[in-house]
Jmol script that loads the backbone (N, CA, C; Angstrom):
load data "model"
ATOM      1  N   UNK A   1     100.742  -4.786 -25.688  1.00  0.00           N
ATOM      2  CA  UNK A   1      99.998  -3.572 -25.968  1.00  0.00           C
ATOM      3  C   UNK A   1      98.519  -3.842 -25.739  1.00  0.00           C
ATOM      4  N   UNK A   2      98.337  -3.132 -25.035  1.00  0.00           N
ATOM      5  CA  UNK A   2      96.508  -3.187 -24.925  1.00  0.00           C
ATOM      6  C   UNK A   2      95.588  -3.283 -26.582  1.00  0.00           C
ATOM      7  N   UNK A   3      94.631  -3.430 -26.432  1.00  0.00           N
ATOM      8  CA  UNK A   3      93.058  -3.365 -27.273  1.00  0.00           C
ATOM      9  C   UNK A   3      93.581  -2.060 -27.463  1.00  0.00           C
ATOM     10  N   UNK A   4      93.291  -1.046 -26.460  1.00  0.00           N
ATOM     11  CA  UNK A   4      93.171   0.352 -26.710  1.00  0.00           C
ATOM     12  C   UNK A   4      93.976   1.071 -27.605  1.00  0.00           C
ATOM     13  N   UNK A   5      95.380   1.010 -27.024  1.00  0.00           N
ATOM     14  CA  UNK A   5      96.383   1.758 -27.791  1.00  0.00           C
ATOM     15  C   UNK A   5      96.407   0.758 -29.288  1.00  0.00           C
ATOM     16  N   UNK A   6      96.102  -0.157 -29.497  1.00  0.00           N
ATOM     17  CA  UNK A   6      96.034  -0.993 -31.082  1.00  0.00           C
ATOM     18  C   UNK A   6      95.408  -0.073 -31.545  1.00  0.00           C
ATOM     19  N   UNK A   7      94.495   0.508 -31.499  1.00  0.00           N
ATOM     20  CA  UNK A   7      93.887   1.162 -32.049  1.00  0.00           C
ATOM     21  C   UNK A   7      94.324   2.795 -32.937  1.00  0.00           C
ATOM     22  N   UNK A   8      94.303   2.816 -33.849  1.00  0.00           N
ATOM     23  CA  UNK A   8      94.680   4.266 -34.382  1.00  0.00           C
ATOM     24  C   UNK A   8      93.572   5.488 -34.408  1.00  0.00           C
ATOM     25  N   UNK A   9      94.397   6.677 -33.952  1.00  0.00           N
ATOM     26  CA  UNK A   9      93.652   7.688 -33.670  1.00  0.00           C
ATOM     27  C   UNK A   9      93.852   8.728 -34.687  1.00  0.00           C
ATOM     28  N   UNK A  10      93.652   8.041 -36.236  1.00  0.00           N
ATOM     29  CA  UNK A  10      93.784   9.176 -37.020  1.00  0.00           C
ATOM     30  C   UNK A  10      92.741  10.089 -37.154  1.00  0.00           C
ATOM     31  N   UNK A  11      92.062  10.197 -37.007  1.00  0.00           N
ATOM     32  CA  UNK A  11      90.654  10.845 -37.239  1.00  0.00           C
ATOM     33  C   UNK A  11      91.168  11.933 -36.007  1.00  0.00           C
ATOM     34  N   UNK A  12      92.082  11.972 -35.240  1.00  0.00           N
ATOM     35  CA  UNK A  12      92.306  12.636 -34.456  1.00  0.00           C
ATOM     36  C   UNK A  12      93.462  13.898 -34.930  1.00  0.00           C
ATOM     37  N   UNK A  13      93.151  15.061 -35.618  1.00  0.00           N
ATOM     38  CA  UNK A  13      94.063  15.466 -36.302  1.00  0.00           C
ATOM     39  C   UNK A  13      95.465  15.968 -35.491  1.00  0.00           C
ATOM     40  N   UNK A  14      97.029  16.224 -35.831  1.00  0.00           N
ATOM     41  CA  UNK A  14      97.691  16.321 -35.164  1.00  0.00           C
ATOM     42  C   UNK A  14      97.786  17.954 -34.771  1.00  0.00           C
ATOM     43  N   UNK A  15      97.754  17.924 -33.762  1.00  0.00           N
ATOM     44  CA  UNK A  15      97.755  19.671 -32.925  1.00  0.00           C
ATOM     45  C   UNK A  15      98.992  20.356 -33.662  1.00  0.00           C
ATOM     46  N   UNK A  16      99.001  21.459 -34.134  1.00  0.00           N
ATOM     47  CA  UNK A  16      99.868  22.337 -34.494  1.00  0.00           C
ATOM     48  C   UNK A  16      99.870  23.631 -33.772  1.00  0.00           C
ATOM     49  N   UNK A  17      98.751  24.108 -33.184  1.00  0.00           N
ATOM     50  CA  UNK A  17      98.747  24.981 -32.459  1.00  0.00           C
ATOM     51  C   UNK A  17      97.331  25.885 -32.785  1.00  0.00           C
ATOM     52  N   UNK A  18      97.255  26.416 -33.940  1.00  0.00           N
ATOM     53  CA  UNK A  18      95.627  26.785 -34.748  1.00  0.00           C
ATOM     54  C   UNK A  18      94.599  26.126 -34.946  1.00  0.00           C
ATOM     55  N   UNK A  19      94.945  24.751 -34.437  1.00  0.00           N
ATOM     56  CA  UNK A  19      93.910  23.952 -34.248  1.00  0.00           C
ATOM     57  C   UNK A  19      93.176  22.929 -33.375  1.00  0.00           C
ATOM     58  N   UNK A  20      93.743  23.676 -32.618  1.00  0.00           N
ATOM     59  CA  UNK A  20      93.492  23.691 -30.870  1.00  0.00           C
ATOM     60  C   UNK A  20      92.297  23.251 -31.282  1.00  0.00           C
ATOM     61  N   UNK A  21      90.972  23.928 -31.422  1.00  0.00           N
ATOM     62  CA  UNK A  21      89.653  23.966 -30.935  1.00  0.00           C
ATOM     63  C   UNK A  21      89.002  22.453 -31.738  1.00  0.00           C
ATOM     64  N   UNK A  22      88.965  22.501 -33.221  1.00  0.00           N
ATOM     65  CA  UNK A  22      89.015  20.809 -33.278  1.00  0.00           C
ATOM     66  C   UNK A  22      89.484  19.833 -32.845  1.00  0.00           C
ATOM     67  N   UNK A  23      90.978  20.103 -32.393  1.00  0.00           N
ATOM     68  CA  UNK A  23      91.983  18.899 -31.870  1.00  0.00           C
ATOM     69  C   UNK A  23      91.549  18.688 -30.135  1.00  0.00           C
ATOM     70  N   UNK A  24      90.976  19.602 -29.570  1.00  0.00           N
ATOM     71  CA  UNK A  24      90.778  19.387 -28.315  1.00  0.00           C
ATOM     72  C   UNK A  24      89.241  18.476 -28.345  1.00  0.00           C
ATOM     73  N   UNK A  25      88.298  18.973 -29.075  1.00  0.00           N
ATOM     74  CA  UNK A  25      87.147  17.855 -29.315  1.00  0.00           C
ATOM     75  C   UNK A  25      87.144  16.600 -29.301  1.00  0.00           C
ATOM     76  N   UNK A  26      87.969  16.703 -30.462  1.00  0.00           N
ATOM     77  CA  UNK A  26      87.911  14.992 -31.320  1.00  0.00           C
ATOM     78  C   UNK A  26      89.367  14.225 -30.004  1.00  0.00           C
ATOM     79  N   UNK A  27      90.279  14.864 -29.260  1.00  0.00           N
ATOM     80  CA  UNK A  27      90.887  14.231 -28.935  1.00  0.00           C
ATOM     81  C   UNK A  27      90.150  13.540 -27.641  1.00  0.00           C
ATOM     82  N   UNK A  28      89.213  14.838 -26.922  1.00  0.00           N
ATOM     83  CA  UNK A  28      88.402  14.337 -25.646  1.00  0.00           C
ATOM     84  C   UNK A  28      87.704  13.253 -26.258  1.00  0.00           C
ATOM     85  N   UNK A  29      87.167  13.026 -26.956  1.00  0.00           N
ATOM     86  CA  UNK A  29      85.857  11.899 -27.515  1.00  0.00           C
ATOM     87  C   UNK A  29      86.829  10.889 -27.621  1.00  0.00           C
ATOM     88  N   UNK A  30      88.059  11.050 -28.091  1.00  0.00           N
ATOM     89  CA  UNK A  30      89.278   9.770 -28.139  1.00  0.00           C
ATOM     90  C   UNK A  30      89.361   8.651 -27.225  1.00  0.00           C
ATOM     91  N   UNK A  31      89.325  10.288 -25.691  1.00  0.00           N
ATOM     92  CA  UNK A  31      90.260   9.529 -24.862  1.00  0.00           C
ATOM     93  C   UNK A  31      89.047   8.711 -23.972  1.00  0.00           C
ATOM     94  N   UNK A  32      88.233   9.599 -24.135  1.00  0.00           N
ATOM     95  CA  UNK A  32      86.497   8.824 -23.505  1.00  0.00           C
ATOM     96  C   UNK A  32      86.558   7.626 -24.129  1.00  0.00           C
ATOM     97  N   UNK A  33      86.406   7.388 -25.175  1.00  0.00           N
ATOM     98  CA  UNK A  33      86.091   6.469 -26.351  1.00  0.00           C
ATOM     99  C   UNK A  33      87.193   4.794 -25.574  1.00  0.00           C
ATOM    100  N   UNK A  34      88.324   5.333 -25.363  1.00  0.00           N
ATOM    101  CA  UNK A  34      89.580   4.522 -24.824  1.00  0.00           C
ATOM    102  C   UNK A  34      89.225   4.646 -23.150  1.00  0.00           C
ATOM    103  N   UNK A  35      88.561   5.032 -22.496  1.00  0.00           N
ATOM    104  CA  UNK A  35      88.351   4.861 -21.036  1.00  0.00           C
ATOM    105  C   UNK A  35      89.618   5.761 -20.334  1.00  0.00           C
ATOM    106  N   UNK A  36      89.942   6.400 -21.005  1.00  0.00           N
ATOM    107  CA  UNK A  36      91.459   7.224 -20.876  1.00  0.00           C
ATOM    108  C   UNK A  36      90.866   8.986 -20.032  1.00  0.00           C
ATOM    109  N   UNK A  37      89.638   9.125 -20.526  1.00  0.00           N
ATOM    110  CA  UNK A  37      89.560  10.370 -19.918  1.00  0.00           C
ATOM    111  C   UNK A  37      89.548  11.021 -18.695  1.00  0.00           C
ATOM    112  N   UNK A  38      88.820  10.127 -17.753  1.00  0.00           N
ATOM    113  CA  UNK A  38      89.100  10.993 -16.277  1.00  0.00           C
ATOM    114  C   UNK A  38      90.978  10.452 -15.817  1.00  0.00           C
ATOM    115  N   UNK A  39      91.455  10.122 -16.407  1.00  0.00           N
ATOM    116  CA  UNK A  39      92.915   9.950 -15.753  1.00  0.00           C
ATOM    117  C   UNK A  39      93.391  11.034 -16.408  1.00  0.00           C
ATOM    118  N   UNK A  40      93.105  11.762 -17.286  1.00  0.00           N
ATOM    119  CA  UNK A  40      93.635  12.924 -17.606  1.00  0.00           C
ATOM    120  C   UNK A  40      92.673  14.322 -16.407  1.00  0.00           C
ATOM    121  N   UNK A  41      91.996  13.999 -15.797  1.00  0.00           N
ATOM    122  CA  UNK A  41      91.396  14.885 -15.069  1.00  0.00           C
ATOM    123  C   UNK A  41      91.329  14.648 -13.411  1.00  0.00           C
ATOM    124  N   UNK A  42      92.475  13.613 -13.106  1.00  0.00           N
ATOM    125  CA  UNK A  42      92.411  13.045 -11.995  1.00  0.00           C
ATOM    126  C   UNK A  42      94.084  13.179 -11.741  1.00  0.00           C
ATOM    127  N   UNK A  43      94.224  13.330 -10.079  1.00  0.00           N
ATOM    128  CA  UNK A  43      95.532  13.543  -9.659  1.00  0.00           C
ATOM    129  C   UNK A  43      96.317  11.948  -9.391  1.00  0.00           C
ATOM    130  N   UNK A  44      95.472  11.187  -9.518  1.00  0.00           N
ATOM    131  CA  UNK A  44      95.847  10.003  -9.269  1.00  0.00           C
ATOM    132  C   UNK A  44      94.661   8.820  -8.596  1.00  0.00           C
ATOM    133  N   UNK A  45      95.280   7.042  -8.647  1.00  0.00           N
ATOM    134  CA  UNK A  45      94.222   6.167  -8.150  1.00  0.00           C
ATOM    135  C   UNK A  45      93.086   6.722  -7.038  1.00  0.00           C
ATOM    136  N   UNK A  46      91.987   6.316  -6.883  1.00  0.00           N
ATOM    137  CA  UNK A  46      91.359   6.401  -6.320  1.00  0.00           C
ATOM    138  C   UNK A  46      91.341   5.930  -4.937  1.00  0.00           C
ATOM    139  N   UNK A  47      92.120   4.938  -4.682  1.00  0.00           N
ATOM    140  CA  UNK A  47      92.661   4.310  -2.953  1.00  0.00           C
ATOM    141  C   UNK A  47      94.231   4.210  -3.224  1.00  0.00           C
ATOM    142  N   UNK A  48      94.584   3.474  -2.382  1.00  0.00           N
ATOM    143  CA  UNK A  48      96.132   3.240  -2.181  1.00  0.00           C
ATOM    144  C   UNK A  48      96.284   1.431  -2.574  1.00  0.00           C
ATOM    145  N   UNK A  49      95.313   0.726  -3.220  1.00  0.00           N
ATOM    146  CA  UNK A  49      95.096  -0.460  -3.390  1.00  0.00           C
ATOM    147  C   UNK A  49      96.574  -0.764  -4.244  1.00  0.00           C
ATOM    148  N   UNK A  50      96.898  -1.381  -4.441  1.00  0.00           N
ATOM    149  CA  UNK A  50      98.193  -2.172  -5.204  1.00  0.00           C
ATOM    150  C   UNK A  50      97.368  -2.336  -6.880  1.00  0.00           C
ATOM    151  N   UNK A  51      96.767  -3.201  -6.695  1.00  0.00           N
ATOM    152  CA  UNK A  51      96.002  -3.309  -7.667  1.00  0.00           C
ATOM    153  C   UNK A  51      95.429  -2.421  -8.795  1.00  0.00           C
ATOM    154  N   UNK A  52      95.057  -1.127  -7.870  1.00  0.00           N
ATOM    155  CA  UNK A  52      94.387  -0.218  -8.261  1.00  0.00           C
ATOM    156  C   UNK A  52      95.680   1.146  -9.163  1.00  0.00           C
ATOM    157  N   UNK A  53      96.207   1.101  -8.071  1.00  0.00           N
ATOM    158  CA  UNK A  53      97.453   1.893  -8.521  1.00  0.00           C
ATOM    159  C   UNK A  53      98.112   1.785  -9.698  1.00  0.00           C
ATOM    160  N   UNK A  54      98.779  -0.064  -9.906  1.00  0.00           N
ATOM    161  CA  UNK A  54      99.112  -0.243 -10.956  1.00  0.00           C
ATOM    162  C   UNK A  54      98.311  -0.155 -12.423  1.00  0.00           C
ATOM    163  N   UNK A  55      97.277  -0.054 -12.334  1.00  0.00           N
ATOM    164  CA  UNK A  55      95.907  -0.273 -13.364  1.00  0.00           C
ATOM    165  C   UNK A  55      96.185   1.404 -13.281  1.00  0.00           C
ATOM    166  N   UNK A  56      95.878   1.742 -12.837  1.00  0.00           N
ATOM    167  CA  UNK A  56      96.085   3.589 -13.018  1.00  0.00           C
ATOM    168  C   UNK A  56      97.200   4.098 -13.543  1.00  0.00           C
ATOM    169  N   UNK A  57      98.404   3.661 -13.050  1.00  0.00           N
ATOM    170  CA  UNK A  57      99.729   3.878 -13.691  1.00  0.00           C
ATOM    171  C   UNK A  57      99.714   3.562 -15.414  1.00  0.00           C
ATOM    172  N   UNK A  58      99.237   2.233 -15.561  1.00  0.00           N
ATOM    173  CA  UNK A  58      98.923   1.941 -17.041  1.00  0.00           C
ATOM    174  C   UNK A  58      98.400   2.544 -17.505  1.00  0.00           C
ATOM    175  N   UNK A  59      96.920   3.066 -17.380  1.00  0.00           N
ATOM    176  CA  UNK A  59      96.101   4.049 -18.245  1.00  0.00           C
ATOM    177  C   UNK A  59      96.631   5.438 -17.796  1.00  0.00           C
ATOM    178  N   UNK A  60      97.351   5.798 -17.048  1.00  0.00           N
ATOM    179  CA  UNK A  60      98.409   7.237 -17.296  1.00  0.00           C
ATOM    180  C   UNK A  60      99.041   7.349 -18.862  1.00  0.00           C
ATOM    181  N   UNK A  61     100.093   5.847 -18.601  1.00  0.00           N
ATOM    182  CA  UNK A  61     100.794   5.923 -19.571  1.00  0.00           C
ATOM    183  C   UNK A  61     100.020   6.035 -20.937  1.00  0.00           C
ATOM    184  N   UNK A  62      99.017   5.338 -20.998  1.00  0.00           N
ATOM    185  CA  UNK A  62      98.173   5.331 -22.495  1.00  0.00           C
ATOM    186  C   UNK A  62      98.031   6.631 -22.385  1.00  0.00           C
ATOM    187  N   UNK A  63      97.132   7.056 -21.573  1.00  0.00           N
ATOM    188  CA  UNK A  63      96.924   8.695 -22.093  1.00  0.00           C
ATOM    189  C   UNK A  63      97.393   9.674 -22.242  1.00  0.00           C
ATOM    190  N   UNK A  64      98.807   9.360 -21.939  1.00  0.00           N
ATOM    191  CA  UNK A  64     100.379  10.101 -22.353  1.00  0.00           C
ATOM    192  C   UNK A  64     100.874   9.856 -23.500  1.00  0.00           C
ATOM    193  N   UNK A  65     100.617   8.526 -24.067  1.00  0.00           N
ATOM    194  CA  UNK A  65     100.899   7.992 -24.862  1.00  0.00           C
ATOM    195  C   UNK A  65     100.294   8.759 -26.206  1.00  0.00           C
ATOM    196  N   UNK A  66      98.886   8.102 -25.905  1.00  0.00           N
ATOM    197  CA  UNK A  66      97.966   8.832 -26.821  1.00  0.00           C
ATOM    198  C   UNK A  66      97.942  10.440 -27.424  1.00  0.00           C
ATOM    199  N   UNK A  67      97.767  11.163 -26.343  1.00  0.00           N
ATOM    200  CA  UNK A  67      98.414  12.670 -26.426  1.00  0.00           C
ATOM    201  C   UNK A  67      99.534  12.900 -26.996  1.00  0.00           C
ATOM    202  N   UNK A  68     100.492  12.654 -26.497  1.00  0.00           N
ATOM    203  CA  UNK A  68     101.877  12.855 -27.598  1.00  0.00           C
ATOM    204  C   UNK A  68     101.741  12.273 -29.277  1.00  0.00           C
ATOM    205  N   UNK A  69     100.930  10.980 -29.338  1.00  0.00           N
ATOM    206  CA  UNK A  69     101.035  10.638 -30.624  1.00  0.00           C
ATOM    207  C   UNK A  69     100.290  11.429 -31.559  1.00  0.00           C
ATOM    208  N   UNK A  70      99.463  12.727 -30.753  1.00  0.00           N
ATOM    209  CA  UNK A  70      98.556  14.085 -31.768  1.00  0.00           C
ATOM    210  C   UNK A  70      99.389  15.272 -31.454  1.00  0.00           C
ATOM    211  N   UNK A  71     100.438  15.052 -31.346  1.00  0.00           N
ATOM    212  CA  UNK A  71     101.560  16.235 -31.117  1.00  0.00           C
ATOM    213  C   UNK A  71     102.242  16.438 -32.118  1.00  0.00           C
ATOM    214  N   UNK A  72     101.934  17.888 -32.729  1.00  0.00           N
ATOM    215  CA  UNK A  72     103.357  18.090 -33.618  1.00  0.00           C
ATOM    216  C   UNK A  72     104.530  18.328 -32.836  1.00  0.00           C
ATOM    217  N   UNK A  73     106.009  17.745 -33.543  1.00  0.00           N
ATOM    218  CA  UNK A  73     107.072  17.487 -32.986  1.00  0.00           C
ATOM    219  C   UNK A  73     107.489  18.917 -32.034  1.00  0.00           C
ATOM    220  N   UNK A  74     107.076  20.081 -32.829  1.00  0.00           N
ATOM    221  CA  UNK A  74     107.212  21.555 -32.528  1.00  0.00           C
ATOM    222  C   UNK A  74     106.387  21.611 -30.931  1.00  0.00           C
ATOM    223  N   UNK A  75     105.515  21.379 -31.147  1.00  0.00           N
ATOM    224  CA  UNK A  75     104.508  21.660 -29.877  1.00  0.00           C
ATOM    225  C   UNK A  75     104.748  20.234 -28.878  1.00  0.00           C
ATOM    226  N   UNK A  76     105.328  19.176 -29.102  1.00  0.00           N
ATOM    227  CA  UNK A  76     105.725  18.289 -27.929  1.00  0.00           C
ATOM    228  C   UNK A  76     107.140  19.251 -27.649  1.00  0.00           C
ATOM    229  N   UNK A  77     108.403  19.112 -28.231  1.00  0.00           N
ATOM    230  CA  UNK A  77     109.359  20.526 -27.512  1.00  0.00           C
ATOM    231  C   UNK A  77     109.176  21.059 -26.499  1.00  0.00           C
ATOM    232  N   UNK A  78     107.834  22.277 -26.583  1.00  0.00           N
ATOM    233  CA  UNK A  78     107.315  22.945 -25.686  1.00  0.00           C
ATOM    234  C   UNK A  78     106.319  22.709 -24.482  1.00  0.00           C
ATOM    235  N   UNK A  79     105.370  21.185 -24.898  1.00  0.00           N
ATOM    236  CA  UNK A  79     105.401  20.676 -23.346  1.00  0.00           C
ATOM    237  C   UNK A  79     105.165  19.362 -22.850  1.00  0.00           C
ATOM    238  N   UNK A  80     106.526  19.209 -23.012  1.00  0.00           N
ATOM    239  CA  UNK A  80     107.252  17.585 -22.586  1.00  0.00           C
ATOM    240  C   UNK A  80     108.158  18.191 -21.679  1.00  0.00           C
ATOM    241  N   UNK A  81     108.433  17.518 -20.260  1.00  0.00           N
ATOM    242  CA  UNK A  81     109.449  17.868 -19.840  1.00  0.00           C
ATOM    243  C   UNK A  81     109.204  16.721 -18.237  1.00  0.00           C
ATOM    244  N   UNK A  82     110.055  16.690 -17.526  1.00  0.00           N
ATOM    245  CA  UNK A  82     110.403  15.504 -16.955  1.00  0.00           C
ATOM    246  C   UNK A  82     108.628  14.911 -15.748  1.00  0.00           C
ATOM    247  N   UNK A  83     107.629  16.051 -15.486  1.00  0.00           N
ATOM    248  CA  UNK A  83     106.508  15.998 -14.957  1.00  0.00           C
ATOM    249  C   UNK A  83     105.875  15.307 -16.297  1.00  0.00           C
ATOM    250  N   UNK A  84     105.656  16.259 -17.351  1.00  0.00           N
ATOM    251  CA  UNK A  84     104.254  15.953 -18.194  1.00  0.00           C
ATOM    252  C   UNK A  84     104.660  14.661 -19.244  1.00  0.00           C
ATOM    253  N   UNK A  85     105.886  14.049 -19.347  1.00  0.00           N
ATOM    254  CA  UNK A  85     106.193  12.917 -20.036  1.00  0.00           C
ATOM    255  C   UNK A  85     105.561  11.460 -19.455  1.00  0.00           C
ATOM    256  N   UNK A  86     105.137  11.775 -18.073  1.00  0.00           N
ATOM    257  CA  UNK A  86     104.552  10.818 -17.188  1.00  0.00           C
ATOM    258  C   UNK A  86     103.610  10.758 -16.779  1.00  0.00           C
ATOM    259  N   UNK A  87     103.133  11.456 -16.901  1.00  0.00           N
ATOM    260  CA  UNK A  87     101.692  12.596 -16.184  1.00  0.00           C
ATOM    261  C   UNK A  87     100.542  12.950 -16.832  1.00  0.00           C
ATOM    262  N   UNK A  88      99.763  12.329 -17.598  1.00  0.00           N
ATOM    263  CA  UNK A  88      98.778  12.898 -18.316  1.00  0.00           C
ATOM    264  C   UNK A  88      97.951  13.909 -17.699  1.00  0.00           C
ATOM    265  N   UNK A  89      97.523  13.983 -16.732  1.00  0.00           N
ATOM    266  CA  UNK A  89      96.891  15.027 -15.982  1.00  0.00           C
ATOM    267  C   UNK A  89      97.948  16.527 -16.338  1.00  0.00           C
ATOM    268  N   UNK A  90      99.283  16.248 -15.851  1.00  0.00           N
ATOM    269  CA  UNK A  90     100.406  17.461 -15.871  1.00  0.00           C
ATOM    270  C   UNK A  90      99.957  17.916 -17.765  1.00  0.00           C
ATOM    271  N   UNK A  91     100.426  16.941 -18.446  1.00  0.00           N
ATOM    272  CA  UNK A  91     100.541  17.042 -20.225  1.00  0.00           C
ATOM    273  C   UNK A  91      99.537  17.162 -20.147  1.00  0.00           C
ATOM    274  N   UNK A  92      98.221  17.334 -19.956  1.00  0.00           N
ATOM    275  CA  UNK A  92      96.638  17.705 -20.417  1.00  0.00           C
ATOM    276  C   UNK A  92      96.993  19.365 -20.015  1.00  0.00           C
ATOM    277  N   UNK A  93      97.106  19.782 -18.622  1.00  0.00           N
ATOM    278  CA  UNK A  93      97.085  20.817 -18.559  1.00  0.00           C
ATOM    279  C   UNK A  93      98.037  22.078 -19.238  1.00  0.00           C
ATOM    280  N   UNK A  94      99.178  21.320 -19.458  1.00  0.00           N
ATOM    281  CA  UNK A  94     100.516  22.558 -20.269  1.00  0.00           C
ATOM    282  C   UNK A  94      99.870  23.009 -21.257  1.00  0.00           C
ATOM    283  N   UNK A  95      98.955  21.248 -22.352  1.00  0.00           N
ATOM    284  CA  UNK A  95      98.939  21.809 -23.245  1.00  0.00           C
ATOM    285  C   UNK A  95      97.376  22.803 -23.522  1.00  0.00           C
ATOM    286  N   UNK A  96      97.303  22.513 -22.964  1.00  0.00           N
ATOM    287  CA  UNK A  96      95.207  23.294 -22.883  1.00  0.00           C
ATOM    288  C   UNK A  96      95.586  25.018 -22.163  1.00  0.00           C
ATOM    289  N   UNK A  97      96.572  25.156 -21.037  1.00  0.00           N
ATOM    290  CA  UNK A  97      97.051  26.212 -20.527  1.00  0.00           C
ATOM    291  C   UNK A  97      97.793  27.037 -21.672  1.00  0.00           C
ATOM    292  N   UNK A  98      98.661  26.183 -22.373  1.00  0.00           N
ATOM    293  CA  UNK A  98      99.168  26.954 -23.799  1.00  0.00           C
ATOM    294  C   UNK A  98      98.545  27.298 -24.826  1.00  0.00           C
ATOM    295  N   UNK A  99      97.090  26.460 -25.182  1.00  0.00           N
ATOM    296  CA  UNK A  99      96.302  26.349 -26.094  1.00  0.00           C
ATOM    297  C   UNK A  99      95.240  26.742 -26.380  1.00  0.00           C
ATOM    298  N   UNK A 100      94.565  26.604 -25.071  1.00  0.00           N
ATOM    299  CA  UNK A 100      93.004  27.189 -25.083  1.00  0.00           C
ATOM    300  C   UNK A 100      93.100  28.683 -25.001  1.00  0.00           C
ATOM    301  N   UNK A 101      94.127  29.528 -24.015  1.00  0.00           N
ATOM    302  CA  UNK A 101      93.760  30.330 -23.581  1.00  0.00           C
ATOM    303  C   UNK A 101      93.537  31.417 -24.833  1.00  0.00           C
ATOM    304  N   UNK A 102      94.944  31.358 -26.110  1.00  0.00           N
ATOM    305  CA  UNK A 102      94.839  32.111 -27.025  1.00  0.00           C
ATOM    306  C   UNK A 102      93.388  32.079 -27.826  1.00  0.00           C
ATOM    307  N   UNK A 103      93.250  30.662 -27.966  1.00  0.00           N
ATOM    308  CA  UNK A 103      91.544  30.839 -28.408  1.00  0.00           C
ATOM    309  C   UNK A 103      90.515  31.592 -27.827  1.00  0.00           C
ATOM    310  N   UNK A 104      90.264  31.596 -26.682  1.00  0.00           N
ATOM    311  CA  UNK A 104      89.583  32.192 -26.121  1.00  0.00           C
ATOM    312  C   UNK A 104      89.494  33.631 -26.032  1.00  0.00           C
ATOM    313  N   UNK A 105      91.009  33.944 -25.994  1.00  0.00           N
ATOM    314  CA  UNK A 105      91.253  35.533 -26.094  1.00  0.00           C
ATOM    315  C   UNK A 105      90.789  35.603 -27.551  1.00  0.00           C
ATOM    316  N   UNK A 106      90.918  34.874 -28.423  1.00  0.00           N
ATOM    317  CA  UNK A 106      90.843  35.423 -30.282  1.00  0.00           C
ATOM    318  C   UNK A 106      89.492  35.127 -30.523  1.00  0.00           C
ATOM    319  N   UNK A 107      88.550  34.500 -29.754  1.00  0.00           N
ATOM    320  CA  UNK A 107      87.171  34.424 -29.654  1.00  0.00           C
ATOM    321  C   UNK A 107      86.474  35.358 -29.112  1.00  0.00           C
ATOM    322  N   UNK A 108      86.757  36.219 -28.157  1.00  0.00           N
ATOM    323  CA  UNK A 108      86.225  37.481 -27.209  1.00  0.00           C
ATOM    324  C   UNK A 108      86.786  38.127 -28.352  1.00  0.00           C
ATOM    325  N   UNK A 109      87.820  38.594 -28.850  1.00  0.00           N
ATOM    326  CA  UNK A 109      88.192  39.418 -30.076  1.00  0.00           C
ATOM    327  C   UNK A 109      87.789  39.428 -31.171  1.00  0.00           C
ATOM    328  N   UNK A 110      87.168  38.225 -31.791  1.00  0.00           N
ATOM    329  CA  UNK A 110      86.383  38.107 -33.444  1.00  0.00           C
ATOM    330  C   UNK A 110      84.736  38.825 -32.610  1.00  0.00           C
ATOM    331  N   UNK A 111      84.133  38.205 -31.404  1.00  0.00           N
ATOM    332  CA  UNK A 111      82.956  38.627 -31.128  1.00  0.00           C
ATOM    333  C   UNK A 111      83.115  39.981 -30.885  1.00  0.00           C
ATOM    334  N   UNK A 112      84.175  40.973 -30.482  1.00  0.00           N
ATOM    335  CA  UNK A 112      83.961  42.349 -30.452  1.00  0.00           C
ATOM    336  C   UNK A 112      83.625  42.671 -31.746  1.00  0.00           C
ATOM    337  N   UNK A 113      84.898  42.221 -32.400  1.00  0.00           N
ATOM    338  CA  UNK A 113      84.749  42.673 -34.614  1.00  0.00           C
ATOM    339  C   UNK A 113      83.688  42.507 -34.995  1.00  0.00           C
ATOM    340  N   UNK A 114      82.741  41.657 -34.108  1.00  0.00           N
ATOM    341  CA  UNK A 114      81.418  41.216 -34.849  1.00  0.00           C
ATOM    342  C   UNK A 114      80.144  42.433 -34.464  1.00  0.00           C
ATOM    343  N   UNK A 115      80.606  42.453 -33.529  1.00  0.00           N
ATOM    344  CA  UNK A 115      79.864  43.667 -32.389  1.00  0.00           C
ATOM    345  C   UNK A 115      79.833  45.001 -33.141  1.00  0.00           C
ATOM    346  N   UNK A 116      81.059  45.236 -33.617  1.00  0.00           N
ATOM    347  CA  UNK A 116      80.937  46.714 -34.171  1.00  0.00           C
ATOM    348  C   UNK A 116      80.609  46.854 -35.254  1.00  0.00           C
ATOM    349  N   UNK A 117      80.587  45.634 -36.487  1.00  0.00           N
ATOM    350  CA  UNK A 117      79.825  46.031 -37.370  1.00  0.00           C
ATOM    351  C   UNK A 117      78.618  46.529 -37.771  1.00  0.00           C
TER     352      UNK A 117
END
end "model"
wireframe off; spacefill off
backbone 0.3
color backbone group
């Protein structure tokens, strides 16, 4: 096991779904924190090096790793499936595509409520 994954990410609270907007913060600062973040924002290694590839494949897995371990069991169900179990880039996007968007809509919606008072 790496340095990295030794490490516990409690401070990282576990996603339930309403708490998207903290859990997406504290998890980005996580995965920065672990050198984990642009492999969640990247389609893959940067050359075709052997070397390089395998070192990329590893920090996939951590940041798959990592992500699922702030998953409630309910919300891994809904997006785990044979791409995003391998894929941190794929599992970053299901769950931010499932997650963010309602925030955002319920954020344009509290700022109207706010508007008309």
């Amino acid at each position: 096991m790496s340095e990295r994954m030794g490490k516990e990410a409690n401070h990282v609270p576990i996603l339930e779904g309403k708490n998207f907007p903290l859990w997406n913060i504290l998890i980005k600062v996580e995965l920065a924190a672990r050198g984990l973040k642009e492999i969640c924002n990247s389609d893959g290694p940067p050359n075709s090096d052997p070397i390089t590839i395998s070192n990329w494949n590893k920090l996939n897995i951590e940041a798959v790793q990592l992500l699922l371990s702030r998953l409630h069991p309910d919300i891994i169900v809904t997006v785990v499936d044979a791409i995003t179990v391998k894929n941190a880039r794929a599992l970053w996007k299901k769950i931010n595509d499932k997650y963010a968007a309602p925030t955002i809509t319920n954020q344009g919606r509290a700022w109207l409520r706010w508007e008309c008072l």
